[in-house]
N, C-alpha and C positions, 0 to 999 in steps of 0.2 A: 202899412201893416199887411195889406195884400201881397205886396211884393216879398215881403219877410215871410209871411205864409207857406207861400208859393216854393222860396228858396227850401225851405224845411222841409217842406213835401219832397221836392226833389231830392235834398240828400236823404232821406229816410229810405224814399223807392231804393237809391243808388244802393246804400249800403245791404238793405232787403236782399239786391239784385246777387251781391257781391256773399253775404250771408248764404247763399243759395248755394252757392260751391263750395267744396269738400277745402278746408283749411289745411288739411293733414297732405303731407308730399304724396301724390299718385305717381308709381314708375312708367313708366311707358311697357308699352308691349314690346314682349321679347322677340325678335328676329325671328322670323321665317325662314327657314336657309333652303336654297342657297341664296347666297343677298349680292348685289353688284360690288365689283372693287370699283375704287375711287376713277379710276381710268374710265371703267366703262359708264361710271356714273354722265362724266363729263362726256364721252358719245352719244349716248342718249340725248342729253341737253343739244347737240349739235342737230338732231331731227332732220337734217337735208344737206346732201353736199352734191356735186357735180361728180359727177366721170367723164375722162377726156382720152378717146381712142383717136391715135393719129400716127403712120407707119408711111411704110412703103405700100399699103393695104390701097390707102387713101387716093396713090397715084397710078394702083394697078386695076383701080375698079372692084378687088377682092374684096372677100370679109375672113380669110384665111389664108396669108401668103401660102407657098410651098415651101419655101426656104431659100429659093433660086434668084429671089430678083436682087436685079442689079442697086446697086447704092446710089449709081447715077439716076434713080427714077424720083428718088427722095428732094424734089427742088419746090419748097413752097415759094414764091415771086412777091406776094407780099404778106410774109409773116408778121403778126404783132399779139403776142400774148398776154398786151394787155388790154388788148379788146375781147379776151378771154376771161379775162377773171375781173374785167369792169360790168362783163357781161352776168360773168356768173353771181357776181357780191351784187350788183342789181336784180336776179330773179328772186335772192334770197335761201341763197345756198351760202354757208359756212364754212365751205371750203370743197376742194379740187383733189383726185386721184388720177394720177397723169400715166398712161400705159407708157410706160420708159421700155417695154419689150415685150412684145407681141407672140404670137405660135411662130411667127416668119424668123424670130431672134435677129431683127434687125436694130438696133439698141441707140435709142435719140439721146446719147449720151457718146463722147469719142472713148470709151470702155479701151481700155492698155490691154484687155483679153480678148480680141476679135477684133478683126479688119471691117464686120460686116456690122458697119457702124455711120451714122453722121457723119466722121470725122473723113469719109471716105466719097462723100457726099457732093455736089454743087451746092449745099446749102452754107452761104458766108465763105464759097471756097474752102469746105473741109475745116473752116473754125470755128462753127457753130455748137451749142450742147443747147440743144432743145430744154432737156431737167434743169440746168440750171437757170435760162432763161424764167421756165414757168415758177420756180418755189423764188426764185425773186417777184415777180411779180406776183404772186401770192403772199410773200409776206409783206411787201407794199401796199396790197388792197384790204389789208387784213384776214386772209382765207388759211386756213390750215391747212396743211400740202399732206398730199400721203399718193403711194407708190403702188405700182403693177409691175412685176416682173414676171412674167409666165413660165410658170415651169418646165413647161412642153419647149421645144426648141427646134424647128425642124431644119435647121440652119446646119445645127451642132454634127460633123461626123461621129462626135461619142457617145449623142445620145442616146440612153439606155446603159449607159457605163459607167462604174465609179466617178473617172475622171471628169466626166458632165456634171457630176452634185458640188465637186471640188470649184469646177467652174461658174456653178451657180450660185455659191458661194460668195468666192469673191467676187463676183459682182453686185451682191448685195450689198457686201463691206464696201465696195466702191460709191455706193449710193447711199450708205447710210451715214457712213463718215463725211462726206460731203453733204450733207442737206437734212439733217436732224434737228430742229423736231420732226418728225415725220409721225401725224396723225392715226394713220390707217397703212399695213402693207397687207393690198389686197392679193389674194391667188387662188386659181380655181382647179377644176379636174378634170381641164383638157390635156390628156395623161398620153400621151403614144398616139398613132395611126402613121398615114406614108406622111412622106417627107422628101426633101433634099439630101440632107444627110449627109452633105457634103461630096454631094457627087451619087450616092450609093443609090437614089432616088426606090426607097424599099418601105416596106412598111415594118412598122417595130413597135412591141408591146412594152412593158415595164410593169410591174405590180405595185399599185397605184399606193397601197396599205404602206410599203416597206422602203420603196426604192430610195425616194428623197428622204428618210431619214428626218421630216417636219421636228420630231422634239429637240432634235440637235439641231438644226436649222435656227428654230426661233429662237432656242437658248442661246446662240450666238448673238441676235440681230437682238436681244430683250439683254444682252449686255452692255449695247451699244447704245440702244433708245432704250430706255426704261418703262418708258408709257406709252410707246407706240401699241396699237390694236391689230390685233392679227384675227382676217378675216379667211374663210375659205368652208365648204361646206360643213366641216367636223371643227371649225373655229381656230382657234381655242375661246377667242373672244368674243366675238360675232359669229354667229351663221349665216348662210344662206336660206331664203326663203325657199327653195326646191323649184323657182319657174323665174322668167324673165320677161312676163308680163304684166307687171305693175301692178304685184297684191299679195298678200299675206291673208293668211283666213280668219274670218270673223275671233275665232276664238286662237288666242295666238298668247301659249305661255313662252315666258323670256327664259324658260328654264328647259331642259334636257339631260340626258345623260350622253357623255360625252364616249364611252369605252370602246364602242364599237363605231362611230363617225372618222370617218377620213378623206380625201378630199378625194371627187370622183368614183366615189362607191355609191353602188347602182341601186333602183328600187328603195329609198328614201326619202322621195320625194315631198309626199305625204307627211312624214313625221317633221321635216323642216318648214315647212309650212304650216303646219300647227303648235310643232313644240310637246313637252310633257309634260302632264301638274303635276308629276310624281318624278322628275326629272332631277338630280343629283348637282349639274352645272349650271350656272347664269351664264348662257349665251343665247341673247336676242337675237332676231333677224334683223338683217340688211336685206328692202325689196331693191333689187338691181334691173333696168330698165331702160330703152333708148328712145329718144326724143324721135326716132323715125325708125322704119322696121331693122336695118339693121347697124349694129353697133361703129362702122365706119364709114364716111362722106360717099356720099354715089347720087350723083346730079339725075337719076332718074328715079331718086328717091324725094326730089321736092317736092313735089305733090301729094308727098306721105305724111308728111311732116306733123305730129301730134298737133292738136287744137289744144286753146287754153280750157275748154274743159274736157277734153279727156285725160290732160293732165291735170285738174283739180280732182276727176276723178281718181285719181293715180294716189294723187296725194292723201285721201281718205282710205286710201284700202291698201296703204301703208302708212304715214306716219299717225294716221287718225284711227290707227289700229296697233298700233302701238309698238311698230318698225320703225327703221331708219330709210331714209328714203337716199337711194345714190342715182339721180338721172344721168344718162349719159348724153353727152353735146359735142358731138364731132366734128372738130374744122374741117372747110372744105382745103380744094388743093391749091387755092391763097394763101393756108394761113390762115383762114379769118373761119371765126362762127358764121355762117350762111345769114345774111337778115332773114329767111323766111325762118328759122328756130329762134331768131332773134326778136323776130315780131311774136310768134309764140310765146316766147316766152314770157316778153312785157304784159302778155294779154295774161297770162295765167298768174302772174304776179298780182296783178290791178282784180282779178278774183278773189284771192285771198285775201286780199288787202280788206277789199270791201264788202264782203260776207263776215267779216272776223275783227270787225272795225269795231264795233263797240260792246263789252261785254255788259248785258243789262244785268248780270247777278254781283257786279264788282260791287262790295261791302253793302250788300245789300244783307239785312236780319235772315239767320235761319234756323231753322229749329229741328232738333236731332230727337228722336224714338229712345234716345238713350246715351248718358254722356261716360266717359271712362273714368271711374272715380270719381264723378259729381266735379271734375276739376276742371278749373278754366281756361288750361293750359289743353286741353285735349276737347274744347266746346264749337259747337256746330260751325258758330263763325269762323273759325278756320279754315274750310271752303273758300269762304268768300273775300281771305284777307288782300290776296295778290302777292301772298308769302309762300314760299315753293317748300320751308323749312317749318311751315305749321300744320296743322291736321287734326281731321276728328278721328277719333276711335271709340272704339266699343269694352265691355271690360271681357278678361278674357274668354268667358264661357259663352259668350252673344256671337252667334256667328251671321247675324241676323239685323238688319238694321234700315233707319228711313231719312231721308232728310228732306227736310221743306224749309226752301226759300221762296220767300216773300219777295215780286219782283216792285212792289208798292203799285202799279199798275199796270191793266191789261193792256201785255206787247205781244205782237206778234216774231213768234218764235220758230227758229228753220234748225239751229245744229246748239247740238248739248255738248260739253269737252267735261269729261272725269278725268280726272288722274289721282293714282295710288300713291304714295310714299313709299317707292320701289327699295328705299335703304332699308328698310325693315320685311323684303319681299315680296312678292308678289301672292294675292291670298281671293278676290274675289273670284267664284267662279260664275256668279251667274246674277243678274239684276235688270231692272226696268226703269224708265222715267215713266213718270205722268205729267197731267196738267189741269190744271183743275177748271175744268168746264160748266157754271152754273152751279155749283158747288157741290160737284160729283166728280169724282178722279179719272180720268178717261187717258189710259195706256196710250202712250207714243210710238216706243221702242222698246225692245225687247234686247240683252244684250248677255255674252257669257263671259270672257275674261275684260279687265281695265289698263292694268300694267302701268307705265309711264305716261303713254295719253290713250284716250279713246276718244273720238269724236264721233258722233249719233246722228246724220243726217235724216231729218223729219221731214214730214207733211206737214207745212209750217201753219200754224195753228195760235191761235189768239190765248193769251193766259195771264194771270196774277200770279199765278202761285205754280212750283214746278218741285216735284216729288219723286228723289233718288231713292231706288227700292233695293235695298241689297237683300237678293232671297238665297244666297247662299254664299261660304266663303268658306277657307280652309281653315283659317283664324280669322281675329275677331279682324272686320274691315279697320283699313287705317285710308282714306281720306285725304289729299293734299288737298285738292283745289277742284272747282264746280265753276267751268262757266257758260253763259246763256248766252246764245246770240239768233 
C-alpha cells in the first residue's frame, strides 16, 4: 500500500508540475534583426581555426617581401603538411587559412598568370603546389581550408592599374575552382606603399574605397563557393577586430553598419573592436593573432614564442567574448611547425581541456524570474539541457530577467560560459552572476554584451547556487545555454 501511495503522490506532483504550464501554443519571440545567415551561423560554431603564413618571407628573414626576391629562395628541405594540420586538429582548431600570396605576390601555387611562383621554385623541382598539398591534407584530418590572397601585390608592374584587378581576379577563379569548399577567403587593407613593381622599385597609392571593385569581386568568387565567408575590415561577413593582439573588447556587438566600412579605411579601429547595438549588419569579429610576435618563421623569434597561457589568455578575450579566434602558426624553413609552438601549443590545449572538463551546471534544476508564456517549451531548464537548439525567454515586454541554478552542492567555481540564441539576435546589453554565499547573493562578474559565447573568468569561489542577472536587454533575453565550471 505504501508503495501505491507513494506512486500516486508522484504522478499527482508530475501532472501538478506539467499543469503549471500554459497548455495553449506560446510563439516564440520575434527576431531581432539583423540575425546571422545560415553561413555565418555555422562560423561562429567553428570558434577557432589556424592561420598559416609561409613565403619566400620565411627564407628571407622578412615579414614584408619587396617583391624582388628570387623564387630560388623558396626551398623548404623537409616539407610535410601533414604535421601541419595533425598539429593543428590536435590544438583544437577547426580548420586552416593558408596565405596562398603574400604582399611579396610570390604565389605557393604554379598560377599559368605569373612566373613568380613555386613552379619556378627548387621546391619538388618546380612541381610542387604548396595549396594543393595543404586543403588535401585538411580535408584528410578533417579541417575546413580557406584562402589569403593579398590584394596589395608588390611583385605586379600594374599594380595600381585596371589590369592588376583583372589579374587578381583570375587568380582567385584559379583557386577557387580548384579547391572548393573554401571555408573563409581572408583579405586585408594592406593597400599600396613602395614595391618592386616590376622593376619600377617606386612607391604607389591606390584608393583603397574604389580601386578593387570588392562587390564585383565577391559577387564573382559567392558564384563559385556559395557559402564561402568573406572576411576583411568592412566584411561583408566577418570583420576584423581593429588590433592584432589577441582581443576583442568586453563588450562586442556582432552587429554594425556596414556603408561606410572598407577594407584599410583609417581611424576605425575603435568601432571594430566594439561593434554597434544600433548597427544595421551581422558581421562578427574575427581576433587575428600570431603564436609569436611576428606573423612569419624567424629563428630569433624562439624565445618569443606565446606560452600556453598567454594564449588561454588569448582565447578568453576572443572566443570567450564572443569572437572567432584565427591564431596564426608559421612553419619554419623545414617545412615543419617549430616544436617550441608545438610544445605550446599542446600545453594550451591540455589548459582548456582541463579548466573546461566538467560542466557542474549540465542538467542540473534551474529556476527563471519569469517564463515566456508559462510554456515549457521556453522554461528555465533550457540553459541547462546541453541542447544548442533550446532556450529560455522572457515574454515580450520583460526586458529584464534572473536565473538560478541549483548546482545541488557547494563547488568551487572559476569561469561562468552564457550563450544567446544568436538566430533570433543578439539583445542583452548588460548583466551579472552571483553566487550565493551563506544565503546572501555576493556579485562575481559584472558583464555587458553575451552574443554566441561569453565566458566570465572569476575569483573562484565556493557556491550551491549561481544567479544570471539580466539587467538590461534590447528585447526580451532569449537564453541558450549556462555553463559552470
Amino acid at each position: 500500500m505504501k508503495k501505491i501511495f507513494s506512486l500516486l503522490t508522484f504522478v499527482f506532483m508530475a501532472f501538478s508540475l506539467l499543469a503549471s504550464f500554459s497548455t495553449k501554443k506560446t510563439s516564440p519571440p520575434k527576431p531581432l534583426y539583423p540575425v546571422p545567415t545560415d553561413r555565418q551561423i555555422a562560423w561562429h560554431e567553428m570558434e577557432q581555426y589556424a592561420f598559416v603564413h609561409f613565403t619566400t618571407n620565411t627564407f628571407t628573414d622578412k615579414e614584408w617581401g619587396f617583391g624582388d626576391e628570387s623564387e630560388s629562395v623558396f626551398n623548404p628541405i623537409a616539407m610535410d603538411v601533414t604535421q601541419w594540420t595533425r598539429t593543428i586538429k590536435a590544438a583544437g582548431f577547426k580548420g586552416l587559412v593558408l596565405t596562398c600570396k603574400h604582399h611579396d605576390g610570390f604565389c605557393l601555387w604554379p598560377s599559368k598568370y605569373t612566373e613568380h611562383a613555386v613552379k619556378n621554385s627548387p621546391y619538388k623541382n618546380g612541381k610542387g603546389n604548396v595549396v594543393d598539398e595543404v586543403e588535401k591534407a585538411c580535408r584528410a584530418d578533417g579541417l575546413k581550408f580557406g584562402v589569403y590572397l593579398s590584394p596589395w601585390d608588390r611583385n605586379r608592374s600594374d599594380y595600381g592599374s585596371p589590369s592588376y584587378i583583372e589579374y587578381y581576379r583570375n587568380q582567385l577563379k584559379e583557386l577557387f575552382a580548384a579547391h572548393k569548399p573554401v571555408f573563409e577567403m581572408w583579405f586585408d587593407g594592406a593597400n599600396g606603399g613602395d614595391g618592386f613593381y616590376g622593376g619600377a622599385k617606386e612607391k604607389r597609392k591606390i584608393d583603397g574605397k574604389t580601386y578593387y571593385d570588392w562587390p564585383a569581386t565577391l559577387k564573382m568568387i559567392r558564384g563559385i563557393d556559395p557559402n564561402v565567408i568573406f572576411f576583411s575590415d568592412g566584411g561583408p561577413d566577418i570583420r576584423w577586430c581593429g588590433n592584432e593582439s589577441g582581443y576583442v573588447n568586453e563588450t562586442n556587438w556582432n552587429i554594425i553598419t556596414a556603408d561606410s566600412l572598407y577594407a584599410g579605411k583609417s581611424g576605425i579601429g575603435n568601432l571594430l573592436n566594439t561593434g554597434n547595438e544600433n548597427g544595421k549588419n551581422w558581421m562578427p569579429a574575427e581576433v587575428d593573432v600570431s603564436i609569436r610576435p611576428g606573423w612569419f618563421y624567424h629563428a630569433k623569434e624562439d624565445s618569443l614564442v606565446k606560452t600556453p597561457e598567454q594564449l588561454f589568455d588569448i582565447y578568453l578575450s576572443s572566443v570567450g567574448r564572443g569572437a572567432n579566434l584565427i591564431l596564426n602558426i608559421p612553419p619554419d624553413r623545414r617545412g615543419l611547425i617549430n616544436e617550441i609552438d608545438v610544445a605550446s601549443l599542446q600545453g594550451w590545449k591540455k589548459l582548456i581541456d582541463d579548466r573546461f572538463k566538467i560542466n557542474l551546471a549540465l542538467n542540473k534544476p534551474v529556476k527563471a524570474s519569469s517564463i515566456r508564456g508559462n510554456a515549457l517549451e521556453f522554461s528555465a531548464e533550457k540553459v541547462t539541457d546541453g541542447k544548442k537548439e533550446t532556450y529560455w525567454a522572457t515574454n515580450d515586454q520583460e526586458k529584464t530577467g534572473s536565473l538560478v541554478i541549483n548546482l545541488g552542492e557547494s563547488k568551487l567555481i572559476s569561469y561562468v560560459l552564457i550563450q544567446e540564441y544568436i538566430k533570433l539576435g543578439q539583445r542583452v546589453k548588460n548583466f551579472s552572476v552571483e553566487v550565493e554565499k551563506e544565503g546572501k547573493w555576493q556579485e562575481v562578474a559584472l558583464g555587458t554584451t553575451i552574443g554566441y559565447k561569453r565566458i566570465l573568468r572569476i575569483n573562484p569561489v565556493e557556491g550551491k547556487k549561481l544567479r544570471i542577472v539580466i539587467k538590461d536587454s534590447k528585447a526580451c533575453p532569449v537564453i541558450s545555454n549556462v555553463e559552470v565550471y
